[in-house]
C-alpha positions in Angstrom: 10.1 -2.4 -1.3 7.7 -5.4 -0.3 7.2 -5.3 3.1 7.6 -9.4 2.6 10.7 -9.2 2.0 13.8 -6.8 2.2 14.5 -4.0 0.8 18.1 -5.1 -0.4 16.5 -8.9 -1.4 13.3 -7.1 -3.2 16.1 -5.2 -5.3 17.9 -8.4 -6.2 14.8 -10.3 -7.3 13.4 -6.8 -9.2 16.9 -6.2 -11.0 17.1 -10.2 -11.6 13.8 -9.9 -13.2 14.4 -6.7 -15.7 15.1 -7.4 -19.1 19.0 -6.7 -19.8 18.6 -4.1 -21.8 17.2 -2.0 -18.6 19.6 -2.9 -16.7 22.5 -2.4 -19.1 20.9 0.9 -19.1 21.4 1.8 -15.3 25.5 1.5 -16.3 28.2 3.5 -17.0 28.3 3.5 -20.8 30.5 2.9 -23.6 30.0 5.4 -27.3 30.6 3.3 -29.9 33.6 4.5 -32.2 33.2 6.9 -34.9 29.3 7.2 -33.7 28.8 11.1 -32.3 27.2 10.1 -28.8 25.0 12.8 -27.0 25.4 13.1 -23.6 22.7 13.2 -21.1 23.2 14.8 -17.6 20.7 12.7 -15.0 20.6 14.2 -11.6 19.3 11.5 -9.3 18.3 12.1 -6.0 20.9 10.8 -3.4 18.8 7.6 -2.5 18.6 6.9 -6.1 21.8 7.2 -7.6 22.7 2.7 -7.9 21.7 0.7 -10.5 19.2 -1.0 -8.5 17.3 1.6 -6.8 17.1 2.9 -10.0 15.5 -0.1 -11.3 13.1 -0.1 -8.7 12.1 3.6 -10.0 9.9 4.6 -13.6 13.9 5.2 -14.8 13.2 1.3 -16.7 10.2 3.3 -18.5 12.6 6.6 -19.4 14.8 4.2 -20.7 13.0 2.1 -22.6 10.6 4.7 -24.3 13.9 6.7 -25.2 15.1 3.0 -26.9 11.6 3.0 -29.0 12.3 6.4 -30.5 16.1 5.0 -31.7 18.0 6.2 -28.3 20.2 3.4 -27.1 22.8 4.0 -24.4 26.2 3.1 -25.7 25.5 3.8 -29.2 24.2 7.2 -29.9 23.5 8.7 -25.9 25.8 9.1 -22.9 24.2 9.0 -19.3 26.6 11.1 -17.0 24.9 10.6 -13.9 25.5 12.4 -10.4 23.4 12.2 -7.1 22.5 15.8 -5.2 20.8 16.5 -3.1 20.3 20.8 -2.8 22.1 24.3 -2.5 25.8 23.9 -3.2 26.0 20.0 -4.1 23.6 20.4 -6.7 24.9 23.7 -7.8 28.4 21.7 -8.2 27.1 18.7 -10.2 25.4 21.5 -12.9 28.7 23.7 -13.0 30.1 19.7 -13.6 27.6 19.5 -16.5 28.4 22.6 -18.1 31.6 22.0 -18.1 31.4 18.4 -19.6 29.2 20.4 -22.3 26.2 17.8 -21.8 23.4 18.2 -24.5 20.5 18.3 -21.8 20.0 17.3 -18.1 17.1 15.3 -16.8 15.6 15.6 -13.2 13.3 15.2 -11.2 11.6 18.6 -9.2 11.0 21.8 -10.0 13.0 23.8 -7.4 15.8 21.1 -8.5 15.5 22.8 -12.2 15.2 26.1 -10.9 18.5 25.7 -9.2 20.2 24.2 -12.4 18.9 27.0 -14.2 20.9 29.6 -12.3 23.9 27.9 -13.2 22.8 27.5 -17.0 20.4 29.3 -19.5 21.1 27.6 -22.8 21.7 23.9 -21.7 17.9 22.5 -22.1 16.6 20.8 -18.8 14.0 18.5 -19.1 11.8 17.5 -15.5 10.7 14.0 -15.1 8.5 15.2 -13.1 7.9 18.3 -11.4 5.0 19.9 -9.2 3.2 22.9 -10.1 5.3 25.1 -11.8 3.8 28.1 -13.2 2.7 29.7 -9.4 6.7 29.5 -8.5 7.6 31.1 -11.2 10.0 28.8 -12.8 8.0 29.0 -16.3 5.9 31.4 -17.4 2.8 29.4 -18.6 2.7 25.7 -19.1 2.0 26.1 -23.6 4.7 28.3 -23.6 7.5 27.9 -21.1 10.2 29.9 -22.4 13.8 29.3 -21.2 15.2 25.8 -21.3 13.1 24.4 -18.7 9.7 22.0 -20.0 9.0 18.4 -19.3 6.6 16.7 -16.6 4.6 18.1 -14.2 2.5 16.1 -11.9 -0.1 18.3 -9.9 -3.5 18.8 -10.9 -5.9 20.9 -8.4 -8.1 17.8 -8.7 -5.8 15.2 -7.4 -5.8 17.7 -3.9 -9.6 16.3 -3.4 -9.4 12.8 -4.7 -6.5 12.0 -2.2 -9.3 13.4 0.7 -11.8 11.7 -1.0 -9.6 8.1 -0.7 -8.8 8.6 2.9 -12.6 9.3 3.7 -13.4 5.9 2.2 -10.9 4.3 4.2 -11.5 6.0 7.2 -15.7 6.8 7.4 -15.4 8.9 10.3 -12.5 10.6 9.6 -12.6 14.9 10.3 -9.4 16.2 10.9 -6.0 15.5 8.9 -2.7 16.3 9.0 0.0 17.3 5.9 3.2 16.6 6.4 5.8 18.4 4.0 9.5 18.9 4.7 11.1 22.0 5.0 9.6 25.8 3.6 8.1 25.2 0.6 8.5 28.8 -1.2 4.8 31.1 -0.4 3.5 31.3 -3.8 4.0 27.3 -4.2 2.4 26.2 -0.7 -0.1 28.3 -1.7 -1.8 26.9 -4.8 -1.0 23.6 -2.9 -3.3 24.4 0.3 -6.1 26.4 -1.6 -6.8 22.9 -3.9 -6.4 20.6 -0.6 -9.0 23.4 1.4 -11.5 23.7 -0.8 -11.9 19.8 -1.3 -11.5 19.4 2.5 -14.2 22.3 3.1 -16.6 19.9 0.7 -16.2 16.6 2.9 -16.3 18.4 6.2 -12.7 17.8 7.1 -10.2 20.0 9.4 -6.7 20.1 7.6 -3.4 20.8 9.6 -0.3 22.2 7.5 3.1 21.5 9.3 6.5 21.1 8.4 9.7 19.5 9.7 13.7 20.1 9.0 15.3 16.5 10.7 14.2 13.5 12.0 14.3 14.7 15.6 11.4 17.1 14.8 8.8 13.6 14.0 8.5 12.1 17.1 7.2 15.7 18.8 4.7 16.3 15.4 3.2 12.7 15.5 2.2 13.6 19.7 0.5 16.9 18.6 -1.3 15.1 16.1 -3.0 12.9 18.3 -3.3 15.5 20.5 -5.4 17.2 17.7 -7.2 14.1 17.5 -6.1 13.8 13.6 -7.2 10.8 12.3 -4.8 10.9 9.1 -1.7 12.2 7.5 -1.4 13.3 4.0 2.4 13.2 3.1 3.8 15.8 0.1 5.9 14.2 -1.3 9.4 15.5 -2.3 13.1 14.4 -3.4 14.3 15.1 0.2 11.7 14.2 2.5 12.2 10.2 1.0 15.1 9.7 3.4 12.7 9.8 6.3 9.9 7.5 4.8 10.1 4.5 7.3 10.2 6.2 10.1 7.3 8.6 9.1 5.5 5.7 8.5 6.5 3.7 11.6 5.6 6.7 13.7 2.2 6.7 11.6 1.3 2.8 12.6 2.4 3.4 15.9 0.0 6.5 16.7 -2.9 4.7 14.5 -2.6 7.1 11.7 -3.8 6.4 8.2 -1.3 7.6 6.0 -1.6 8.5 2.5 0.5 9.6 -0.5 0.7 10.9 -4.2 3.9 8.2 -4.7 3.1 4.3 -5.2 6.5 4.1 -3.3 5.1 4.7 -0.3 2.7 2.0 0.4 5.5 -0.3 -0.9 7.3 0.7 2.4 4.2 1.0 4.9 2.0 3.5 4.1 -1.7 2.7 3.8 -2.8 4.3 0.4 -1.4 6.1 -2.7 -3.3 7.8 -5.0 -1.6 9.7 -8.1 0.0 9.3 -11.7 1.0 6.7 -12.9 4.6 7.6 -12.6 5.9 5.3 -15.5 4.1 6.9 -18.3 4.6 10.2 -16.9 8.8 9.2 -17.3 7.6 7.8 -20.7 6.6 11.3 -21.7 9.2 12.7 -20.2 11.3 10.7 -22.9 9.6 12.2 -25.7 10.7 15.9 -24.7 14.3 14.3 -24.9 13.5 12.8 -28.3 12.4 16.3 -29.3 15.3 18.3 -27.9 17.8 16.2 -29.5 16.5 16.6 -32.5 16.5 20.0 -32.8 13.3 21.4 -30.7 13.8 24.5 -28.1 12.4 23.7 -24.8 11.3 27.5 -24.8 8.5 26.1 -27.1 7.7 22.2 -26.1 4.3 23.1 -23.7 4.8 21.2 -20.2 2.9 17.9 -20.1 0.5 17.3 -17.4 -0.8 13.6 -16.5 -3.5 11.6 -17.8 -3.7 8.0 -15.8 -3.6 7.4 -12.5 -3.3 4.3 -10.1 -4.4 3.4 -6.4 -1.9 1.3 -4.3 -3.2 -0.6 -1.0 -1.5 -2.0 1.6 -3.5 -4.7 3.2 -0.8 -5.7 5.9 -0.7 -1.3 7.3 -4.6 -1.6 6.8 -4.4 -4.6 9.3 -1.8 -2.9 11.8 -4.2 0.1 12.1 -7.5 -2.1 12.4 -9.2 -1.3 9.4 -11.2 -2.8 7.2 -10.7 -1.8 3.1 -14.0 -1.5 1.2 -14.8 -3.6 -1.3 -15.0 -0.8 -4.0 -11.8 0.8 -2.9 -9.8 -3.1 -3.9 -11.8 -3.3 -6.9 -10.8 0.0 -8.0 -6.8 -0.4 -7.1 -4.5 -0.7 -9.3 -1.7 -2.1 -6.9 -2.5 -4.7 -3.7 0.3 -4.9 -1.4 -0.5 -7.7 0.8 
């Protein structure tokens, strides 16, 4: 997702790129004969459910960790894989996997396992990645999960302040921001979210504005009341379904002079100004491990949640240009990924 080039031609040269074994891995596969085969339910998200997008994603890193530890598709694991999005399609798709009697399903989002929980208690469900999941209530306590829910999840408290910390960098003057989230995040969850983001806000002097939208039609009437507000940024929360509506969040951003930062390196690949958060592919990488684990005999009721432990920076120079700002030194120095 280069802004130099597009999206469909940065997929080609990507895909073209990728060893075969990746991308013999984003197919359909074939068990071998005689060779038991488990099967492996993957939920994508509805943007992410070709072969290419996939490649574009930390699935490559899933993959190829699950290869290391003696899982090869086609030989002894089966990849049924579905896109849905929520409520009754992915409700469907898990009543599909129970039903093909899959060994464990893989996804990514908390509120996406939750749902696939309702529909199955004994089938293990392992999150790629997940936010914070103990405040929801979809496990218990993050060493001991209990259920068939463990895996990934990504927030830390501390990445809240370091995201504000970023944008302050980039914009010196900057004292009031907007977060952007789709839909009603449940009470509990929004919570812990805006008590981490407002006490690290409080600490660099900065106003922070929660709102939310449904559909595209909402945007155009949010962006207007945040320059009315005189917000100088927008922090994005990131989530499956609010993905769909990434370039013209962003365009809307450039267009009312609004830095625009994110947790997801997948963002500034499309036009946003800054990401700061895991590194996604060794947070998948771990993600294989639990896999490993459960096929091998381990309950999920006792695999402790895994939390991340690197993190990158993406820039993109070009946005930076469009919205008339100059990047510190420090800040390129310090990133881990320069779109130009």
């Amino acid at each position: 997702m280069n802004p130099s080039c597009t999206a469909l031609l940065c997929a080609a040269l990507v895909v073209a790129a990728l060893p075969v074994s990746v991308l013999s891995a984003a197919e359909p596969a074939k068990s071998q004969p005689g060779k038991k085969a488990y099967r492996i339910g993957h939920i994508t998200s509805p943007e992410f459910d070709q072969p290419e997008q996939l490649a574009l994603s930390s699935w490559p890193a899933f993959i190829e960790r699950l290869a290391s530890l003696g899982w090869i598709e086609g030989k002894n694991i089966v990849f049924e894989r579905r896109p849905a999005g929520s409520g009754d399609e992915l409700r469907q798709v898990a009543e599909e996997f129970v039903r093909l009697k899959v060994d464990v399903i893989v996804l990514v989002g908390g509120s996406r396992a939750a749902a696939v929980q309702k529909v199955t208690t004994t089938i293990p469900i392992v999150t790629l990645t997940a936010g914070e999941l103990v405040s929801t209530g979809i496990v218990p306590s993050l060493t001991r999960p209990g259920g068939n829910i463990t895996g990934m999840q990504n927030y830390t408290p501390e990445l809240m302040g370091k995201r504000l910390q970023v944008l302050k960098e980039l914009v010196p003057k900057l004292t009031r921001v907007t977060v952007l989230r789709r839909n009603v995040w449940p009470l509990n969850f929004l919570a812990v979210y805006q008590q981490s983001t407002d006490e690290a806000a409080q600490k660099l002097g900065i106003r922070v504005r929660y709102v939310y939208f449904v559909n595209g039609d909402d945007l155009p009437r949010l962006f207007a009341e945040m320059v009315k507000e005189h917000d100088g940024a927008l922090m994005i929360w990131d989530d499956p379904t609010i993905r769909t509506f990434g370039r013209q969040i962003l365009d809307l951003a450039v267009s009312h002079r609004l830095a625009a930062m994110s947790e997801d390196p997948d963002w500034p690949r499309i036009g946003a100004l800054v990401a700061y958060g895991p590194k996604y592919d060794d947070v998948f990488r771990q993600a294989a491990t639990y896999v490993d684990r459960i096929l091998k005999g381990a309950r999920p009721s006792e695999l402790p949640i895994g939390q991340p432990s690197t993190f990158e920076l993406s820039l993109n120079l070009k946005t930076a240009r469009a919205l008339g700002l100059t990047i510190p030194q420090t800040l390129l120095l310090r990133a881990d990924r320069i779109i130009e």
